[in-house]
C-alpha beads as a LAMMPS data file, in Angstrom:
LAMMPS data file: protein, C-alpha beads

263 atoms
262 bonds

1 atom types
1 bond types

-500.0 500.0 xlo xhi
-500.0 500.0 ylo yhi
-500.0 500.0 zlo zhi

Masses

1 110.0

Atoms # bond

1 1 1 0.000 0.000 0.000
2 1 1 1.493 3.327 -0.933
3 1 1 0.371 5.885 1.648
4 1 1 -0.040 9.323 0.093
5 1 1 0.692 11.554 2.641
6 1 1 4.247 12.484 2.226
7 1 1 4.886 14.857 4.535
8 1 1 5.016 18.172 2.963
9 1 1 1.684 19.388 4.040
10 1 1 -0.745 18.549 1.543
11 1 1 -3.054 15.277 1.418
12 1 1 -2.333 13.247 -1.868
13 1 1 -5.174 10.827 -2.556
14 1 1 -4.184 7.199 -3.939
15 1 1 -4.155 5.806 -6.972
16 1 1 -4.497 3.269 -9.597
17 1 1 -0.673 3.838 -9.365
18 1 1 -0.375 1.602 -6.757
19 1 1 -1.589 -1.486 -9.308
20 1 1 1.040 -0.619 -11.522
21 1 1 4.800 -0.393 -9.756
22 1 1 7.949 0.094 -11.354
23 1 1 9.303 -2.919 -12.641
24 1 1 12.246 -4.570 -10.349
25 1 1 13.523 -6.208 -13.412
26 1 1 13.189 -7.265 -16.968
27 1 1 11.145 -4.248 -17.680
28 1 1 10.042 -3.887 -21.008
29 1 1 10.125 -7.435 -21.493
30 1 1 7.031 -10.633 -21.808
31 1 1 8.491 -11.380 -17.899
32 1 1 8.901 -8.010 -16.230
33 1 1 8.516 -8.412 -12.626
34 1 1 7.046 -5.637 -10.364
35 1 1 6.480 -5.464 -7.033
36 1 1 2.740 -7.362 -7.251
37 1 1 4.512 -10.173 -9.103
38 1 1 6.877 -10.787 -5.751
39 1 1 3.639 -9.870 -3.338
40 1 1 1.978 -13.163 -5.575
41 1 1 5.184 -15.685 -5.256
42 1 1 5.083 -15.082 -1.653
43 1 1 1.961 -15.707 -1.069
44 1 1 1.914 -18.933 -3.900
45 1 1 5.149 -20.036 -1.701
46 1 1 3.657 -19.283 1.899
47 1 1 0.755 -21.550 0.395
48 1 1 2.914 -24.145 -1.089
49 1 1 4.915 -24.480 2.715
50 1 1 2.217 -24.484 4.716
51 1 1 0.469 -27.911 2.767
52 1 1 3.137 -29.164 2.821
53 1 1 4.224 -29.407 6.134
54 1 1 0.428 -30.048 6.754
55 1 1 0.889 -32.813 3.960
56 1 1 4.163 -34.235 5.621
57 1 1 3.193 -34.000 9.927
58 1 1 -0.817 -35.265 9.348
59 1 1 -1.669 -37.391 12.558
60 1 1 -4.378 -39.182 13.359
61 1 1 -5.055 -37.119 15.721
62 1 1 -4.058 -33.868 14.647
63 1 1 -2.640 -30.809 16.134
64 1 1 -4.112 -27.402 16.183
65 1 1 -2.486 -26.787 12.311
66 1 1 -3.305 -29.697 10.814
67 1 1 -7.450 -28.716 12.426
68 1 1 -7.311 -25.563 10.429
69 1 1 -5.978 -27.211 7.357
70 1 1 -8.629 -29.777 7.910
71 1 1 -11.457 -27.012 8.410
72 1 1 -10.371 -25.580 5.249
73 1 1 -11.083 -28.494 3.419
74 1 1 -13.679 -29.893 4.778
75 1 1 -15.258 -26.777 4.646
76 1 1 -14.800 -26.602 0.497
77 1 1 -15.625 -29.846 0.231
78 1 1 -18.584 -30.531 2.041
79 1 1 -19.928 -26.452 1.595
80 1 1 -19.407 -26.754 -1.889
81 1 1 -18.231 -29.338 -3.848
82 1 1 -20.747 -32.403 -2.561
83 1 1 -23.487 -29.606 -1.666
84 1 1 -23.333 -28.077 -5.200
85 1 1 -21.860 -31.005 -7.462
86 1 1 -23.140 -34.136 -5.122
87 1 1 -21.189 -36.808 -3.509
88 1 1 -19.615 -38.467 -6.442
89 1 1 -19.064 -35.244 -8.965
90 1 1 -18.181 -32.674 -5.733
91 1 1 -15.197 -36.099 -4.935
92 1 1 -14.093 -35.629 -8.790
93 1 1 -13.483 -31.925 -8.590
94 1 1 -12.968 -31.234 -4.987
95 1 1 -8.853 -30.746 -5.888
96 1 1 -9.777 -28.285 -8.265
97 1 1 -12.163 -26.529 -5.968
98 1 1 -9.764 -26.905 -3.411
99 1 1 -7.008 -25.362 -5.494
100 1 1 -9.076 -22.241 -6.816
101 1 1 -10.467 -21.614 -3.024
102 1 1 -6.816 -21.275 -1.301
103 1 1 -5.282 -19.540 -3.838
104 1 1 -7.774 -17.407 -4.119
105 1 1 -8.191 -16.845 -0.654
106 1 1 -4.429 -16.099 -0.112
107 1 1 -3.795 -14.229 -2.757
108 1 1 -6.517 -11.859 -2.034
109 1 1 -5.297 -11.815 2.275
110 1 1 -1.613 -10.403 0.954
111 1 1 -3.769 -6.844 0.917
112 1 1 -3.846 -6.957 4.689
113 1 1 -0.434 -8.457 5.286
114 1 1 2.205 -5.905 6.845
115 1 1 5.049 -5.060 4.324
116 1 1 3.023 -6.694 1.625
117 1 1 -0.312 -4.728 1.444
118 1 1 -1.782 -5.614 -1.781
119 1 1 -3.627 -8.148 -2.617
120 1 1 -2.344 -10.371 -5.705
121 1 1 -5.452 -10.737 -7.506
122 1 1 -5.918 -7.005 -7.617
123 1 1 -4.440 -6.707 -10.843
124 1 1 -6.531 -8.545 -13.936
125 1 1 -4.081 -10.838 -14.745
126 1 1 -4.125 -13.564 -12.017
127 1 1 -8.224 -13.591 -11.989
128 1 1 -8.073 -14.389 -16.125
129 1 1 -5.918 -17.153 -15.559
130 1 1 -7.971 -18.510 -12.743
131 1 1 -10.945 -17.636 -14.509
132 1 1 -9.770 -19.175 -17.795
133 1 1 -9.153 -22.361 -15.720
134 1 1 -12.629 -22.427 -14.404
135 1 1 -13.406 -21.927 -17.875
136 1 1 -11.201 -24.274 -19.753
137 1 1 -12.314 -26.876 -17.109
138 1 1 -15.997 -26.543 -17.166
139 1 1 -16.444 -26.393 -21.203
140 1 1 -14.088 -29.957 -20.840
141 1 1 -16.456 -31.910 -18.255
142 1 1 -19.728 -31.014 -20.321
143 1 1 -18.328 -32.194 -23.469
144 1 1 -16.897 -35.036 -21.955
145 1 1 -20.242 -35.708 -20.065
146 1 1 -22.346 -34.888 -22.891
147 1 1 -20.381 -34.976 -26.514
148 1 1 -19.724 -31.510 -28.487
149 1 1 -22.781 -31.236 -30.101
150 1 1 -24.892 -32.291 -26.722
151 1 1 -23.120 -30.070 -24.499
152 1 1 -23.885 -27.241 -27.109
153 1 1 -27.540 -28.305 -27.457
154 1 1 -28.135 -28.253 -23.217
155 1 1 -26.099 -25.358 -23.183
156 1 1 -27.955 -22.895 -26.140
157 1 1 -31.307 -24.899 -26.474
158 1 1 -33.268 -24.710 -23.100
159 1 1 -35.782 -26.841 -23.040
160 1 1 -39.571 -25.928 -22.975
161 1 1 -39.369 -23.176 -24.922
162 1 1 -41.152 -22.256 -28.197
163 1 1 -39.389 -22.276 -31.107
164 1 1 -39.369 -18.935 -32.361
165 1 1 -37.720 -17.704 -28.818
166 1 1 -34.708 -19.919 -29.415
167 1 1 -33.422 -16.668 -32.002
168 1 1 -33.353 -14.277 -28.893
169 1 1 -32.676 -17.128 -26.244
170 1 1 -29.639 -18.479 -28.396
171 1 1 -26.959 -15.884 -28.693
172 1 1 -28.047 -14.532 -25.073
173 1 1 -27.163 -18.285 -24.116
174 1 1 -23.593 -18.086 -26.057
175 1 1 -22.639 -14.843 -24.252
176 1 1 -23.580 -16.146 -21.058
177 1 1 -21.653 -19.611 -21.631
178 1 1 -18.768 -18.348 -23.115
179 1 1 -18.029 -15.210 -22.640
180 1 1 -19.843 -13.888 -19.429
181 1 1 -19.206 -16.623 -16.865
182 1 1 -15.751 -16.105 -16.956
183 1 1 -15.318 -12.692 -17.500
184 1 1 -17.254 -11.635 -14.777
185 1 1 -15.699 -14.670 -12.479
186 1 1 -12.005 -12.105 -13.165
187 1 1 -13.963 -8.839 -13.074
188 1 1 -15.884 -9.025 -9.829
189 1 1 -12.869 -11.032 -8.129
190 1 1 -10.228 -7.989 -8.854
191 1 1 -12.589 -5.666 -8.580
192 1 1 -13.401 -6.225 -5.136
193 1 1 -9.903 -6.104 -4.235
194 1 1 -8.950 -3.089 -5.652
195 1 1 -11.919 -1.529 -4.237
196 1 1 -10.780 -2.613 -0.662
197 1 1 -7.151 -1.603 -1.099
198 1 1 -7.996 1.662 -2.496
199 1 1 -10.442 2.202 0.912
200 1 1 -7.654 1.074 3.128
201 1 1 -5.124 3.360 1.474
202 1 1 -7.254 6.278 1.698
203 1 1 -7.994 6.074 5.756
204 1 1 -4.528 5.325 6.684
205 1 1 -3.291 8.143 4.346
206 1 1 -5.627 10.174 5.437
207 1 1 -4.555 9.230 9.113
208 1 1 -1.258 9.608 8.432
209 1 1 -1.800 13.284 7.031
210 1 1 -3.935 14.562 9.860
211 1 1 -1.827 13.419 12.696
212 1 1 1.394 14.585 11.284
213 1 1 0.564 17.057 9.121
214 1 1 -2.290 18.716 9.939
215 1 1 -2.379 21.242 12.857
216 1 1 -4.916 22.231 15.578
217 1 1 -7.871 20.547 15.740
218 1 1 -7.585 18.923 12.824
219 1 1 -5.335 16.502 14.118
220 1 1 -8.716 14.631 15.789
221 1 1 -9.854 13.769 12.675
222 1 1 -7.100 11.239 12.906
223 1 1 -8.788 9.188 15.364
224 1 1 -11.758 8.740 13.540
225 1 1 -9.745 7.809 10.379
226 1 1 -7.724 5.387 11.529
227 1 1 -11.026 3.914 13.405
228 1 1 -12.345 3.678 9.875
229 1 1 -9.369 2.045 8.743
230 1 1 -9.376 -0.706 11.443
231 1 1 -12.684 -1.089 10.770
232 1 1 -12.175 -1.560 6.685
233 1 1 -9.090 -3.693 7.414
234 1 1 -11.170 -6.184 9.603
235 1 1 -13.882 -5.594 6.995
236 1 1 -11.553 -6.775 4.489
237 1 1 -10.342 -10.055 5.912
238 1 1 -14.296 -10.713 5.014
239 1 1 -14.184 -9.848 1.840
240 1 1 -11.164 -11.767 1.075
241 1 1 -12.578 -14.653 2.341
242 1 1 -16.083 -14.462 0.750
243 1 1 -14.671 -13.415 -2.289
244 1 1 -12.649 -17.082 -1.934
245 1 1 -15.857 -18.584 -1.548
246 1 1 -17.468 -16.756 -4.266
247 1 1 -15.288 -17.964 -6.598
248 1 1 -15.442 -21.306 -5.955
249 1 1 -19.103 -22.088 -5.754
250 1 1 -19.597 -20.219 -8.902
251 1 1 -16.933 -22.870 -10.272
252 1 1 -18.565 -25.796 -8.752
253 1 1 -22.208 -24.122 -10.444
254 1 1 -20.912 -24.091 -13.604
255 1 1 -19.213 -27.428 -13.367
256 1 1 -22.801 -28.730 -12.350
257 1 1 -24.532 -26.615 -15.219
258 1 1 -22.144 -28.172 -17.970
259 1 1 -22.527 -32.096 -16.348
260 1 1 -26.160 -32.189 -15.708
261 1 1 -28.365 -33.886 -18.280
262 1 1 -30.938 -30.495 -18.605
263 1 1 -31.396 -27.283 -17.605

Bonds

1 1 1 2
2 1 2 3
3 1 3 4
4 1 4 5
5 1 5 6
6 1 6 7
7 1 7 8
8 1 8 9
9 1 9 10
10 1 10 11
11 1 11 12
12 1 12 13
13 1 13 14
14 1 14 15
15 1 15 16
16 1 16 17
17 1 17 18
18 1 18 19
19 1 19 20
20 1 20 21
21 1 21 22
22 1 22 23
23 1 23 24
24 1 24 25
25 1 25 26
26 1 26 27
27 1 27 28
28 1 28 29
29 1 29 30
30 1 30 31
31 1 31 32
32 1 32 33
33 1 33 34
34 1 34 35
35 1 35 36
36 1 36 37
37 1 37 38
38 1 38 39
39 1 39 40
40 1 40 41
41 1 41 42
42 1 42 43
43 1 43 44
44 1 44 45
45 1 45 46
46 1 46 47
47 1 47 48
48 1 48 49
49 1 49 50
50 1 50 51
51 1 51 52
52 1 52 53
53 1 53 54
54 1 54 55
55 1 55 56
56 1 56 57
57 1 57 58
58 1 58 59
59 1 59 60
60 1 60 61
61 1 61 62
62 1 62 63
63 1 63 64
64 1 64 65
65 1 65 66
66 1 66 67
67 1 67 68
68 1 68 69
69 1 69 70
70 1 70 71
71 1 71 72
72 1 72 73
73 1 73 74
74 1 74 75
75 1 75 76
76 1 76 77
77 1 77 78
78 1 78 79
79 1 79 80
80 1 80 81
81 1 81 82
82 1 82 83
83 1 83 84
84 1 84 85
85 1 85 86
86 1 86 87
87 1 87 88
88 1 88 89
89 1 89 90
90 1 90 91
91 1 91 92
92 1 92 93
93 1 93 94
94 1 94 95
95 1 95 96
96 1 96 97
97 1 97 98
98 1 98 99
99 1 99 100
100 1 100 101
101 1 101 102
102 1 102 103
103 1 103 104
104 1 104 105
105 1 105 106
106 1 106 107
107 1 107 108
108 1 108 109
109 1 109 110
110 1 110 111
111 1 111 112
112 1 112 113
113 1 113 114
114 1 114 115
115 1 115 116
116 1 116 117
117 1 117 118
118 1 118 119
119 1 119 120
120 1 120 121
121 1 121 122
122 1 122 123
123 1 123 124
124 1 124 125
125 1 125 126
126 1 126 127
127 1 127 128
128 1 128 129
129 1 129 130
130 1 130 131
131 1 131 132
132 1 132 133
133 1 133 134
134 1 134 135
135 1 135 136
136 1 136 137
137 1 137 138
138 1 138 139
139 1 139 140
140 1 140 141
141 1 141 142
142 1 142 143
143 1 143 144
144 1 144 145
145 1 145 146
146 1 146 147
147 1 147 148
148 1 148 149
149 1 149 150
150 1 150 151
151 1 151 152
152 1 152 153
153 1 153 154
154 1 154 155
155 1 155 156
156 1 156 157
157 1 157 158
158 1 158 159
159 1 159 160
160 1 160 161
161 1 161 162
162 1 162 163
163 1 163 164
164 1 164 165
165 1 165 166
166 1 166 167
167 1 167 168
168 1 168 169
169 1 169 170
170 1 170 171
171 1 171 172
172 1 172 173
173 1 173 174
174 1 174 175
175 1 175 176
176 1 176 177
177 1 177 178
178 1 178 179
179 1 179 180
180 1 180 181
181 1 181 182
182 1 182 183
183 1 183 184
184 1 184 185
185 1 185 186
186 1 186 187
187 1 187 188
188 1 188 189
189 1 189 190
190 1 190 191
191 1 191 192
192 1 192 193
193 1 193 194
194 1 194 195
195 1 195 196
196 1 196 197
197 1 197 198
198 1 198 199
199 1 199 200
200 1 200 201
201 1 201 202
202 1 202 203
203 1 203 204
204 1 204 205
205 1 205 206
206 1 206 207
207 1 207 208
208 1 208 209
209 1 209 210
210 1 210 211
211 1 211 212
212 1 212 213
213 1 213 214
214 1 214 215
215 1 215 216
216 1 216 217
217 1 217 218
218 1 218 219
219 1 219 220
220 1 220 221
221 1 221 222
222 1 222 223
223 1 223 224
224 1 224 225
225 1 225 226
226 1 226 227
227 1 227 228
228 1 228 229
229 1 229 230
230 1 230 231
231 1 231 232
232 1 232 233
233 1 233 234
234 1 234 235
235 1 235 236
236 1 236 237
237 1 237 238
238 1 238 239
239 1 239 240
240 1 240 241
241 1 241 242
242 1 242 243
243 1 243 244
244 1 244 245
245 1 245 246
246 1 246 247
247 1 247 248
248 1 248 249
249 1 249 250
250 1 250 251
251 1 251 252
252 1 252 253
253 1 253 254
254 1 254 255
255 1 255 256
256 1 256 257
257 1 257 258
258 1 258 259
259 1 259 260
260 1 260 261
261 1 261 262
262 1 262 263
């Protein structure tokens, strides 16, 4: 997070700036790497580690890690894989539900970590690739489940309907299949993120300006900032979490969409 008051008196707002740092190296190049890029192999490391070691110390009767590890998954796959896919489908694709739910969830918590303070998926490019994923992996099980032309008949031909509706129902059908689903799975995902950092930076810059910069009276105003700021960064934690969530239920829907017989 790049805190805008600098100390010469005035407030400076932030900005989309922050999304787009100065490249540490290889600028110019396909595989520039910027300060988000190191904030996202941290947290893809940190993530790696800690299964892992949960991976390599499990017990049968497990320690207070391995229980939150376990809560994790247990809560993906009984919340959504078997409650949205069913027992045998949600057993199939709980690793990839799995997958998309932690990473998710831990890129989007680096916007509340000290020193780090952005969230990875802030910037579009990690949400298209997870997004494509979801994508790539949904179109795959329906025309495995179903055959090209079947998967393209349950997905643009609802059933029931008379057939002169099928020339507004069809290409609304196609956009929604194959081009909305995913990009709204990467728009609403960094959106939400870069809304929240963008909140965050403004109280604690705002803070920061009014306590040190500010004279008088104004100097309260402070307080209540950096209240609101506590409040957004706890407020955050949420989002990061339900955005996690989010993600992969609307995964698991679509999954469940593409294998069903009808819809």
């Amino acid at each position: 997070m790049l805190l805008a008051a600098e100390g010469d008196g005035e407030f400076h707002a932030p900005t989309v700036a922050d999304f787009f740092p100065p490249a540490i190296f290889f600028e110019g190049t396909p595989f520039e790497f910027n300060r988000i890029m190191l904030v996202r192999v941290i947290a893809a490391l940190v993530l790696l580690t800690v299964f892992v070691i949960a991976a390599r110390r499990a017990k049968l009767v497990p320690g207070r890690f391995q229980n939150v590890i376990e809560m994790i998954l247990d809560f993906v796959r009984n919340s959504i894989a078997v409650e949205v896919l069913g027992k045998e489908n949600g057993r199939k694709y709980f690793p990839l539900l799995a997958t998309i739910f932690c990473t998710v969830l831990v890129m989007n918590i680096t916007g509340v970590v000290p020193f780090l303070n952005i969230a990875g998926s802030s910037v579009i490019g990690l949400p298209i690739v997870l997004a494509l994923w979801t994508y790539v992996m949904y179109l795959g099980a329906g025309v495995k489940a179903h055959g090209f032309g079947g998967y393209l008949k349950n997905s643009l031909f609802p059933p029931g309907v008379p057939a002169p509706l099928y020339l507004l129902l069809v290409p609304i059908e196609f956009l929604q299949v194959f081009i909305l689903r995913p990009a709204t799975l990467a728009i609403r995902l960094m959106a939400n993120m870069v809304a929240g950092h963008l909140m965050l930076a403004i109280c604690f810059a705002a803070t920061s300006f009014f306590l040190f910069d500010a004279s008088g009276g104004m100097k309260l105003f402070g307080v209540g900032t950096f209240v609101a700021g506590s409040a957004f960064f706890f407020f955050e934690i949420f989002v990061a979490a339900l955005q996690a969530y989010v993600f992969a239920i609307l995964t698991a829907v679509y999954l469940n969409l593409s294998v069903e017989a009808e819809h």
